[in-house]
N, C-alpha and C positions, 0 to 999 in steps of 0.2 A: 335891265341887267347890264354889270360893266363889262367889259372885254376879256376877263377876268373869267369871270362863271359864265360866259358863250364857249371859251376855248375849252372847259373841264366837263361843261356837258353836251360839246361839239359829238363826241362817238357813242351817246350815251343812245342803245335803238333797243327797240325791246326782244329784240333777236339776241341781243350781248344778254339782258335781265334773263330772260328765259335759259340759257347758256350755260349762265352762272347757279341760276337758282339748281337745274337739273344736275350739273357736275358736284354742286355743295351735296342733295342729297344724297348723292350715287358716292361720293366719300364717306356720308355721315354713315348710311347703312352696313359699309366695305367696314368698316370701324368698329361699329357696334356688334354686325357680326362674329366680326372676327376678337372681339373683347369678350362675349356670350361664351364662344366656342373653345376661347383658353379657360375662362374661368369654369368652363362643363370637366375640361379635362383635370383643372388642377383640382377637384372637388374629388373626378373618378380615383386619381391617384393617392389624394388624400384617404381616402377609401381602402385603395388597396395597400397603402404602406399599414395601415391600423390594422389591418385582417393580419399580413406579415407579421407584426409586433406579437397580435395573441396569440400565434401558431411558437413565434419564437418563442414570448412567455410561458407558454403549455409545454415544450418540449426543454424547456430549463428547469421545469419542475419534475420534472417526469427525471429527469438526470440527477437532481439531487438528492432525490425520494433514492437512486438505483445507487448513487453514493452510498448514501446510509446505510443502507440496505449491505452494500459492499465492507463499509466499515462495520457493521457488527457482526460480519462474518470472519473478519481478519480479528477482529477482537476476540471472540468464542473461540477462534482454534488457538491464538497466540495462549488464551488460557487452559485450553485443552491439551497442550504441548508444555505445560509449567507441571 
């Protein structure tokens, strides 16, 4: 070996390998979980904006039905008054 690759694998012990291996997967996991737990929530909330929408949708219907219903009573008197 030249003097070169003695002095880069001069601090190399297997106390540093083990170190590094254990802190990579305690990131990896820290990572993953916390990737898992937003995509749980953005799913829940995708969820609940949809449910919101058909509650909206159904109560939009429900008002233009009462519309109508309004207009053909303004109609019937405006003609009941002619």
């Amino acid at each position: 070996m030249t003097t070169l690759e003695q002095s880069h694998l001069k601090g190399f012990t297997l106390k540093n390998l083990i170190v590094t291996i254990v802190g990579t997967t305690s990131i990896v996991t820290s990572v993953m979980t916390t990737y898992f737990a937003l995509k749980d929530d953005v799913k829940d909330l995708k969820n609940s904006t949809e449910v919101i929408n058909r509650v909206n949708d159904m109560r939009l219907k429900i008002l233009e039905t009462q519309v109508q219903i309004l207009q053909q009573d303004v109609k019937e008197l405006k003609e009941r008054k002619q």
